[in-house]
C-alpha positions in Angstrom: 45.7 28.1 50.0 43.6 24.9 49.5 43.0 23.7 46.2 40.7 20.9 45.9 42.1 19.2 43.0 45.3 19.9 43.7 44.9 18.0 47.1 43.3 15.3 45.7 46.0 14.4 43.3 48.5 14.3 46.2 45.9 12.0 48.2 45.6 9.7 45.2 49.7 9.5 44.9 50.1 8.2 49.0 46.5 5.9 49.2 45.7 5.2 45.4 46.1 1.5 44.0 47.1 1.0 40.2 45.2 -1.5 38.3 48.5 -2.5 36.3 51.5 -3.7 37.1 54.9 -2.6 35.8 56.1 1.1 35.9 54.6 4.4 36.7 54.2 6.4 33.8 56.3 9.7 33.6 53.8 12.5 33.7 50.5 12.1 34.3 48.9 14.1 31.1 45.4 13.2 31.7 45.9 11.4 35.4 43.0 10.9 37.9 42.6 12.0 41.5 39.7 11.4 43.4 38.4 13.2 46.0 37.9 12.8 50.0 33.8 12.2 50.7 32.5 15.2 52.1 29.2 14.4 54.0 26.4 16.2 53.0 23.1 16.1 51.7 23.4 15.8 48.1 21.2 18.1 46.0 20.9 18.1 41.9 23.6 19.6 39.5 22.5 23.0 39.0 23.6 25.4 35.7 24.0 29.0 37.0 24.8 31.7 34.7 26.1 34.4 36.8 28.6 36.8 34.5 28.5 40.1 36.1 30.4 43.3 34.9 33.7 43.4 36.9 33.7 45.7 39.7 34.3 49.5 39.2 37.4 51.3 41.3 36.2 54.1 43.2 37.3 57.7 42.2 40.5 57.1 44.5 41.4 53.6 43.1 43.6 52.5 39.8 42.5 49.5 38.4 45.8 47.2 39.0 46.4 43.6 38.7 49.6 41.3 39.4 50.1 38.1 37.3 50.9 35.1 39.8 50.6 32.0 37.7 50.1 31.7 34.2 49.4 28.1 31.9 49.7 26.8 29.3 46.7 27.0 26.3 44.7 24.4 25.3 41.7 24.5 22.6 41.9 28.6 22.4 42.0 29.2 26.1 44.5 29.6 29.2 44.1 29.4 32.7 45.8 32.5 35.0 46.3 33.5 38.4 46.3 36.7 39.4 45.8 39.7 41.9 43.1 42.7 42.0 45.1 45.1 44.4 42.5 47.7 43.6 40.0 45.1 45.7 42.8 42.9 47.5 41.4 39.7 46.1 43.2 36.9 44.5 41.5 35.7 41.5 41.8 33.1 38.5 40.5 33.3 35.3 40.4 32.4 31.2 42.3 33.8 29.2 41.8 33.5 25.2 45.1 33.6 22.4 45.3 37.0 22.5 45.5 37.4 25.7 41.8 39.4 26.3 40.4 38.3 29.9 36.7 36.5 29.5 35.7 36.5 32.8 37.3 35.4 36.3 36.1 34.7 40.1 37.9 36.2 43.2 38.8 33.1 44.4 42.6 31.6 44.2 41.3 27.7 44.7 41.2 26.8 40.9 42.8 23.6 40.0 45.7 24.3 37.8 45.6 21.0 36.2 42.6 20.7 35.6 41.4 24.1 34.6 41.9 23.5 30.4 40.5 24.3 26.9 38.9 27.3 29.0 36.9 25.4 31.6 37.7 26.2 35.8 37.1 24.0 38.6 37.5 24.5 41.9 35.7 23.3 45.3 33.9 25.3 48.1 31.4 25.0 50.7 31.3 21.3 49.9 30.1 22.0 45.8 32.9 21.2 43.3 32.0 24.3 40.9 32.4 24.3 37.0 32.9 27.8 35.1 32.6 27.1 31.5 34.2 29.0 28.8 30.6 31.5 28.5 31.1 32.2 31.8 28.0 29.7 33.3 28.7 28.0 36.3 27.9 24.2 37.2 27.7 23.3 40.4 28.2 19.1 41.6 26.8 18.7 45.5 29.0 16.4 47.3 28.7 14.7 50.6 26.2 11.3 51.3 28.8 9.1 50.0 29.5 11.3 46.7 32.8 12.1 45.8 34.6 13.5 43.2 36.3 10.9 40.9 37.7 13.3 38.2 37.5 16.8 36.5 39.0 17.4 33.5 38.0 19.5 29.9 34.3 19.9 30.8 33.7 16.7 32.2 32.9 15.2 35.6 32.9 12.3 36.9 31.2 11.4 40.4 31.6 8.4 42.4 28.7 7.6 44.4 29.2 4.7 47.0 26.0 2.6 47.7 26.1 0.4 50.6 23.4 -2.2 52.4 23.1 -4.9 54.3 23.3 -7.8 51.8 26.1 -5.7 49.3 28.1 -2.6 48.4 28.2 -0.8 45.2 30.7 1.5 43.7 28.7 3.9 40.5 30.4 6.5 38.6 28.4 9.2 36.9 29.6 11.1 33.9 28.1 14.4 33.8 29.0 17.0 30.7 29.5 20.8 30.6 25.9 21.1 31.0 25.7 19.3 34.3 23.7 16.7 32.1 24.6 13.2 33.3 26.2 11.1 29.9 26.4 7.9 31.5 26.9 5.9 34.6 29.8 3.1 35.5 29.4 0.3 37.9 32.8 -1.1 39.4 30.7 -3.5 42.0 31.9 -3.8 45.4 35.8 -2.6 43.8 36.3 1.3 44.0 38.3 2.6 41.7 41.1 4.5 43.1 43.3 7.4 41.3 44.3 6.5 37.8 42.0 3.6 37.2 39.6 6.4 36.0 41.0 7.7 32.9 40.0 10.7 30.9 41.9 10.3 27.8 40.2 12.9 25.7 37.9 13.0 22.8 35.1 12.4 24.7 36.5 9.1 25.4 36.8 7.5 29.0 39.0 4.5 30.6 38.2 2.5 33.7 40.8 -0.2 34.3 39.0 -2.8 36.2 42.2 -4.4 37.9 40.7 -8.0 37.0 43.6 -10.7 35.8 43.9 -13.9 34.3 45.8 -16.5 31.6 44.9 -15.0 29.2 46.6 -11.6 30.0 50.1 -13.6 30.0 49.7 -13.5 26.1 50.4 -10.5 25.2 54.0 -10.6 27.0 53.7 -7.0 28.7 52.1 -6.5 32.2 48.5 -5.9 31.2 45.4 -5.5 32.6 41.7 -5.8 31.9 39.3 -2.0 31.4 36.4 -0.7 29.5 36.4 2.2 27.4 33.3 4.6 26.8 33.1 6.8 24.1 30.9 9.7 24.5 30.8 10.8 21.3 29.1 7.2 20.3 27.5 6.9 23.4 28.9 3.5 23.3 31.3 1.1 25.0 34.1 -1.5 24.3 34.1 -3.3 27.9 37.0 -6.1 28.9 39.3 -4.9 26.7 43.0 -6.0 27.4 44.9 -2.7 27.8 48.4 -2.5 28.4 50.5 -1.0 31.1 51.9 2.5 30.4 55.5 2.2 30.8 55.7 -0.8 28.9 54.4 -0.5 25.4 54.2 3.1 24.7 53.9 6.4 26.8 50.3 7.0 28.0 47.0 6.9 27.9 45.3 9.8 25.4 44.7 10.6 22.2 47.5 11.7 19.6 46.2 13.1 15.8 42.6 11.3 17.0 43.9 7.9 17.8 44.0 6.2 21.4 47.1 3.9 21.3 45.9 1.1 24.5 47.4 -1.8 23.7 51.1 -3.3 22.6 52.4 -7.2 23.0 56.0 -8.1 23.0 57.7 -10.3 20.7 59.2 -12.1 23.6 57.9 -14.5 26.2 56.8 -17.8 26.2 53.4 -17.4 26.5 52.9 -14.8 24.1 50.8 -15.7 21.2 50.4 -11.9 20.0 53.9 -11.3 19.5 54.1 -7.4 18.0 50.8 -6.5 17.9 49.3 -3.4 18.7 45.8 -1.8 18.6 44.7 1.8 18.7 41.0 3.2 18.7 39.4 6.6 16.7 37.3 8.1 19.0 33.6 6.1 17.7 35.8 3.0 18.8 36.5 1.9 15.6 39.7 -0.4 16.1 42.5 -1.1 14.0 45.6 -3.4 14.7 49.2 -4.0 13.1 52.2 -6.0 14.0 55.3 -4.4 14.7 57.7 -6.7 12.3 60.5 -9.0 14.4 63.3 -6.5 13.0 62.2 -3.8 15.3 63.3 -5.9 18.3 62.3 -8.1 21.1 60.4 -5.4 23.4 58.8 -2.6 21.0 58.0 0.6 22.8 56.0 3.4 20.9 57.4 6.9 21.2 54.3 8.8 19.9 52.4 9.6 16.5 51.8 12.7 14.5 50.2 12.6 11.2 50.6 9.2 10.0 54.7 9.0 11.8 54.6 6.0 14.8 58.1 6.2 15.9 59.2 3.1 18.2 62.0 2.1 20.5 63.3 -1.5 20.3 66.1 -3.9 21.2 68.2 -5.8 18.7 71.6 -7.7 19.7 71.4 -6.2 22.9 71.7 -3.0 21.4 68.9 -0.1 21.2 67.5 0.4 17.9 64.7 3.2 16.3 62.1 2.4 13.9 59.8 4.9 12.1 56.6 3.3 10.6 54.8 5.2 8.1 51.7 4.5 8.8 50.0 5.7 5.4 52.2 3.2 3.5 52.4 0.6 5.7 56.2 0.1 6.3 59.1 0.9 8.7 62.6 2.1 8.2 65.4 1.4 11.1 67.3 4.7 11.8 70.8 4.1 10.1 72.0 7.2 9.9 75.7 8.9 10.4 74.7 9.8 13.8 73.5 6.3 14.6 76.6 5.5 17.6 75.3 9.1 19.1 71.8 8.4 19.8 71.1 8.2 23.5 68.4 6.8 25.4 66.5 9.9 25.9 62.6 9.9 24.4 62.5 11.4 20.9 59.9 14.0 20.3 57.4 13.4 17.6 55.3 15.9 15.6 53.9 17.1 12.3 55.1 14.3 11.3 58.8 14.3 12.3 61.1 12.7 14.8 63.2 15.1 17.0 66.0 12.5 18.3 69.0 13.0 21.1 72.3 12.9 20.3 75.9 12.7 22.4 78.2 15.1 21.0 82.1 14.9 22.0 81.7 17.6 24.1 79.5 15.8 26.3 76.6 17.6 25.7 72.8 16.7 24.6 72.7 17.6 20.4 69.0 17.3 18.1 68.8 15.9 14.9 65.3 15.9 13.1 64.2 12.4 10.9 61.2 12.0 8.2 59.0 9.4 8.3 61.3 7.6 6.3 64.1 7.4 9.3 66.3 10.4 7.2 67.8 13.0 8.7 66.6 16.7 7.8 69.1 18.8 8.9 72.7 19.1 7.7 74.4 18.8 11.2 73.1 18.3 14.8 71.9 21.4 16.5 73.1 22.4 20.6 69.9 21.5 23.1 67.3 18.4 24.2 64.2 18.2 21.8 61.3 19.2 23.5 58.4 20.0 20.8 57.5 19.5 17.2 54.4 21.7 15.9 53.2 23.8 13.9 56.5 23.9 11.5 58.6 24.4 14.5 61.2 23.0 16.5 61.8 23.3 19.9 65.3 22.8 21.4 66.5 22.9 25.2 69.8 23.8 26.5 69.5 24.6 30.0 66.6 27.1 30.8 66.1 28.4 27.0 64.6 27.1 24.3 65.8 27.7 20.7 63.3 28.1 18.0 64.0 26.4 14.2 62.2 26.1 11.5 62.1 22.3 9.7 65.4 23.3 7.6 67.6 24.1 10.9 67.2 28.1 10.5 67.3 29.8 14.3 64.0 31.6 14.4 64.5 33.2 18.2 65.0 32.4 21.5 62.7 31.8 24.6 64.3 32.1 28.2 63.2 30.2 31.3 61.0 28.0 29.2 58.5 26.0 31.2 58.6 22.9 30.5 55.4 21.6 32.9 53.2 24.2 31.8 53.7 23.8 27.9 53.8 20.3 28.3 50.5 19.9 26.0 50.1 23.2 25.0 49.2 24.2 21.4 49.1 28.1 21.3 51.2 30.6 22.7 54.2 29.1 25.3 55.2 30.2 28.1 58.3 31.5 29.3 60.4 34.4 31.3 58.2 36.2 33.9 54.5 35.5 33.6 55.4 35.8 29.6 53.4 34.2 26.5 55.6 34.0 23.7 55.1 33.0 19.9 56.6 30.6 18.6 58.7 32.9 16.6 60.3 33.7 20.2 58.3 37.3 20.0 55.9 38.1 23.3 52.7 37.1 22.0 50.4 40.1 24.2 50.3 41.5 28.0 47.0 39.9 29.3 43.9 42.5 29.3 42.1 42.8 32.3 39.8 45.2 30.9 37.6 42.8 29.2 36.9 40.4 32.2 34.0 39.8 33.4 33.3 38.6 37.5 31.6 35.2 37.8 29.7 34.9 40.9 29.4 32.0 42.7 25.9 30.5 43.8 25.6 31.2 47.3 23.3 27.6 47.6 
């Protein structure tokens, strides 16, 4: 089984060049592949509504279907795999939070990672093809030097590759859900390869241009230079300094409406921006504040959730956390009883709470949950890793299971085989066991519905 996206994230991995130095982020949440050229003629995006009643067994036939991958949701909707035995066709389709099939298309080459907040995207018969959550497709011709550059929540983004005589040109176009085109990017005779293209959500898009100089030796982290476009503005903030992911904080996306892109040290001799730190709402509106010398030499922000910035640092060589409450303007250090426990695994931040790590004497990995104000919330440390803070919940890993809490430490249920990949962004039901959505009281949440889907057929031109 091809998958188009799938194979162009492992292409970008081996060939793709990074516009930053410094390390490679963890996960990449909202990472970019781009895609071989396929040579073509290129024809004009096309909107094809095409929903069709799904096909009725014959007299002899029961209506059967085996789950084969299941996702996590995102904005109402999840993406599954599975297989019609009644036709013998593998199939993916949308799913919505209670589990009712919208519609699907007999064809197993969806893009997993791609395919969120109920949009699919797949590629075939050299078209990268859009379904959109109403069950329309939008189809992208590819080939004469067009390529796909990135696919992700609705949006696509083509790189076109002009060439002549006297110069070369590399354009990106931005096309919405429609197929409409929002915008167009010129990187010059550079192409931008894998994660220099950026969809970071909200509408909002990063192309890190790779360009260097002094001045970027001022903000004492490996940075680089990029412009960001907002689409919900239809505007742009171009040669922006943007900091290295690895280095200052996690990655690149929006968290509770704010894009976090750039951090400084406190260290370095060249650093004349020693702390700072400057996040975006999505109309580009920019705001910046100083991470006080107490935190440490190298600040690193953990992540933000309803007005909670929660930060790394180093102070006498030791490792130190901060909480900075962003609605009053100040930060508390951590100094609580469990303080010589902490270990240097990434907190988990949410609803605005900090779910830390802690050694126990046993060996093995304990939770403690902290306010804004750096204070503990629970009585005692709880067994398992933190993985997740929402919706009133906490998440806790010990091995393959997760253990549900509320905020005051009271077990609420159990989740075996968690995924941890899968539910890495979701917000709705998570999965677990067998194919399995579950609440996040640790209760199935629905067996999917095949009843109510709905075949999308493909344009055959």
């Amino acid at each position: 089984m091809k998958k188009f996206l799938a194979f162009a994230l492992s292409a970008t991995m081996l060939l793709g060049l990074t516009a930053c130095g410094g390390d490679q982020e963890k996960e990449p949440e909202n990472s970019v592949e781009v895609g071989e050229e396929i040579t073509s003629i290129p024809e004009e995006t096309t909107t094809t509504e095409t929903a069709t009643p799904a096909p009725t067994p014959s007299a002899t036939q029961t209506p059967s279907y085996r789950l084969q991958g299941v996702y996590g949701f995102k904005g109402g909707y999840a993406l599954i795999h599975f297989y019609d035995e009644a036709n013998r066709v593998y199939c993916a389709g949308i799913i919505d939070e209670k589990g009712k099939l919208q519609h699907y298309v007999a064809d197993n080459g969806v893009g997993d990672y791609h395919s969120t907040k109920g949009y699919m995207f797949f590629s075939k018969d050299q078209t990268l093809h859009m379904v959109t959550p109403k069950g329309k497709v939008v189809t992208h011709k590819l080939g004469d030097n067009l390529s796909v550059a990135l696919a992700m929540d609705g949006y696509v983004v083509i790189q076109e590759y002009k060439s002549g005589f006297d110069a070369v040109e590399y354009v990106y176009h931005i096309y919405d859900d429609s197929g409409k085109e929002v915008t167009t990017y010129s990187s010059g005779s550079q192409q931008l390869y894998g994660n220099n293209i950026r969809y970071v959500g909200e509408k909002t898009f990063l192309f890190l241009t790779g360009e260097r100089d002094d001045e970027l030796k001022t903000y004492g982290y490996s940075s680089c230079y990029g412009d960001i476009y907002f689409g919900e503005t239809d505007t742009w903030m171009k040669r922006q300094v943007i900091t290295d992911t690895g280095n200052a904080f996690r990655d690149y996306t929006y968290q509770d409406g704010l894009f976090l892109f750039r951090g400084a040290s406190r260290s370095g001799s060249s650093n004349t921006h020693p702390g700072e730190f400057a996040y975006t709402d999505s109309k580009g509106s920019v705001k910046t504040f100083t991470v006080p010398e107490e935190v440490g030499e190298r600040p690193y922000c953990l992540g933000h959730s309803k007005g909670l910035m929660v930060f790394w640092g180093t102070k006498d060589n030791k490792q130190v956390l901060f909480c900075y409450d962003m609605g009053t303007d100040s930060w508390t250090a951590y100094q609580g009883q469990y303080l010589d426990k902490m270990v240097n695994r990434d907190p988990v931040v949410g609803d605005g709470y900090a779910a830390i790590a802690l050694r126990g004497a046993d060996g093995e990995t304990y939770t403690m949950v902290l306010d804004k104000k750096a204070g503990e919330v629970w009585d005692a440390p709880l067994l398992g890793t933190p993985t997740a803070v929402r919706d009133g919940k906490v998440l806790v890993m010990d091995g393959s299971t997760v253990t549900i809490y509320d905020l005051k430490g009271k077990e609420l249920g159990k989740i075996e085989r968690y995924d941890t990949y899968t539910n890495q962004t979701s917000d709705g039901p998570v999965v677990g066991g067998q194919y399995q959505y579950f609440t996040l009281e640790g209760k199935e949440a629905f067996t999917v519905n095949f009843d109510s889907g709905k075949e999308v057929k493909l344009p055959t031109e």
